[in-house]
N, C-alpha and C positions, 0 to 999 in steps of 0.2 A: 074295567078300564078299556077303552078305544083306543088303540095302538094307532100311530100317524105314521104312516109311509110316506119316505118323498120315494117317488119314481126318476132316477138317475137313467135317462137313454135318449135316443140320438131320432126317436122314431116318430118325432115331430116334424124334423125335416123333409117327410118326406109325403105325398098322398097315401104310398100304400102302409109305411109305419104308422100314418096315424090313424087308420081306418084298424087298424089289429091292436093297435094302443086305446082307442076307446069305444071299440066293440067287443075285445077279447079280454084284454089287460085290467084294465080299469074296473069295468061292472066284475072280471072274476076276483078281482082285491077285495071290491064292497063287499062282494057278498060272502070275505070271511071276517066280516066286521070293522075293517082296517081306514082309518080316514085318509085319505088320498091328499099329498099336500104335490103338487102336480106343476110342475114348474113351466109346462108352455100353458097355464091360464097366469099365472104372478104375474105378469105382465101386461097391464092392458093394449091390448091390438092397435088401438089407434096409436099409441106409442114406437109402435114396428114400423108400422104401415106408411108415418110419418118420415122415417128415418131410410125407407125403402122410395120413396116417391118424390123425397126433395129434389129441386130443380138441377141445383152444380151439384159437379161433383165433389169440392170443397163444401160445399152448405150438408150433402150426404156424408161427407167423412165426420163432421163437427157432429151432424144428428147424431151417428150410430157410436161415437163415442160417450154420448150424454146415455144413449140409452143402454151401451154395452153396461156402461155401468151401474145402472140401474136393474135392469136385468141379473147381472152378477150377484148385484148385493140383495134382492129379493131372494134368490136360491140360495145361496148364505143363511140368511134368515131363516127358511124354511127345511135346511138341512139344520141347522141349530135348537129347531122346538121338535124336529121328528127325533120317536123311537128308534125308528128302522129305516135302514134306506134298501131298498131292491137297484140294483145297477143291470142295467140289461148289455151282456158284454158281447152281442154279435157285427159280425162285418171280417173281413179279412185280420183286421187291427181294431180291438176298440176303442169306442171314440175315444179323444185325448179329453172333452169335457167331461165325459161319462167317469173318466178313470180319476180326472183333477177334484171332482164331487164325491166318491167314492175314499179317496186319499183321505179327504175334511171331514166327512166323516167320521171314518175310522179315527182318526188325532183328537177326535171330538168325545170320542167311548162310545160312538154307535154301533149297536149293531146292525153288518153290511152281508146282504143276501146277494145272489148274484143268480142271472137267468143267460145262457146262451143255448139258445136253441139254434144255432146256426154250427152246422157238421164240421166246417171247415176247419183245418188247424191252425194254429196262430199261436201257441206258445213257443215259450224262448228255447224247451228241449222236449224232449218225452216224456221228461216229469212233471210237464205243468203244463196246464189247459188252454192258459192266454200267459198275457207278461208276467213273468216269477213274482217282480213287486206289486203287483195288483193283487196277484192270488195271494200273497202272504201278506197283505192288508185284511183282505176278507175272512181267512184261516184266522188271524191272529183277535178278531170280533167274536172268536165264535160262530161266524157264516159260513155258509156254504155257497157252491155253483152248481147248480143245479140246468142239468142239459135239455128240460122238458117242460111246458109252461104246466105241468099235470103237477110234475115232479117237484117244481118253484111253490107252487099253490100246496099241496101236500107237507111241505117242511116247513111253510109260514106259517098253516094253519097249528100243527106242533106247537112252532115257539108261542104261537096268542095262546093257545091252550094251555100248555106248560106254564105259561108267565100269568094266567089268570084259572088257579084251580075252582075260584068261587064259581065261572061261568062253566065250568065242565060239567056233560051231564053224565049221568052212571045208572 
């Protein structure tokens, strides 16, 4: 069985997240067997691009509400036929979409992974990593947060292993 990952993070927005999101991230999911269901491609570009470049600024607010929700409801969808979602929870705060994906998830019975490799602190006390109800979404799937993309990739590899003993070798 080929496990489908959505990838929940924020590292599309950015040049240098998405340069680590699909030279690091991505090919190192493939290559533990995992189908990448990748929510900055569900959207075709001309779609964006459209919605970014309209002339008013009334004809741009009307775009980007036809496409907000289009885009919403594509990552819907694709959080609804994946196995697993990965949430990547770095930034001072993480993102609010990352966490609103993560939530739907979790309510959904998937199991939710979590990757922060960023040092900084951001939970609500010493006893928790980031927001207490995020972390006790992930806890309550059975996931985990894992502080190291080695450390993410090593406990995914686990759950595919564990969930598919026919593919394990010995």
């Amino acid at each position: 069985m080929k496990f489908k990952v959505y990838i929940a993070s924020e590292l599309g927005f950015s040049e240098a997240g998405r340069s680590f999101y699909y030279k690091e991230l991505v090919p190192k999911l493939q290559e533990l067997g995992l189908e990448i269901l990748d929510p900055w491609t569900l959207t075709p570009e001309s779609l964006i691009n459209e919605s970014k470049t309209s002339t008013s600024l009334e004809e741009r607010k009307t775009k980007w509400k036809e496409t907000n929700k289009i885009i919403a409801e594509n990552n819907q969808k694709a959080i609804e036929s994946c196995d697993i979602l990965l949430a990547v929870l770095d930034g001072s705060d993480p993102n609010s979409g990352v966490c609103a994906e993560l939530g739907y998830a979790a309510a959904k019975g998937k199991v939710v992974f979590a990757y922060r490799g960023d040092f900084r602190l951001c939970g609500d006390n010493e006893g928790a990593q980031v927001n207490l109800q995020v972390e006790h979404f992930i806890y309550q799937t059975k996931g985990t947060i894992s502080t190291s993309l080695t450390e993410t990739l090593e406990t995914l590899n686990k759950y595919v292993q564990k969930a598919n003993p026919q593919e394990q070798e010995f």
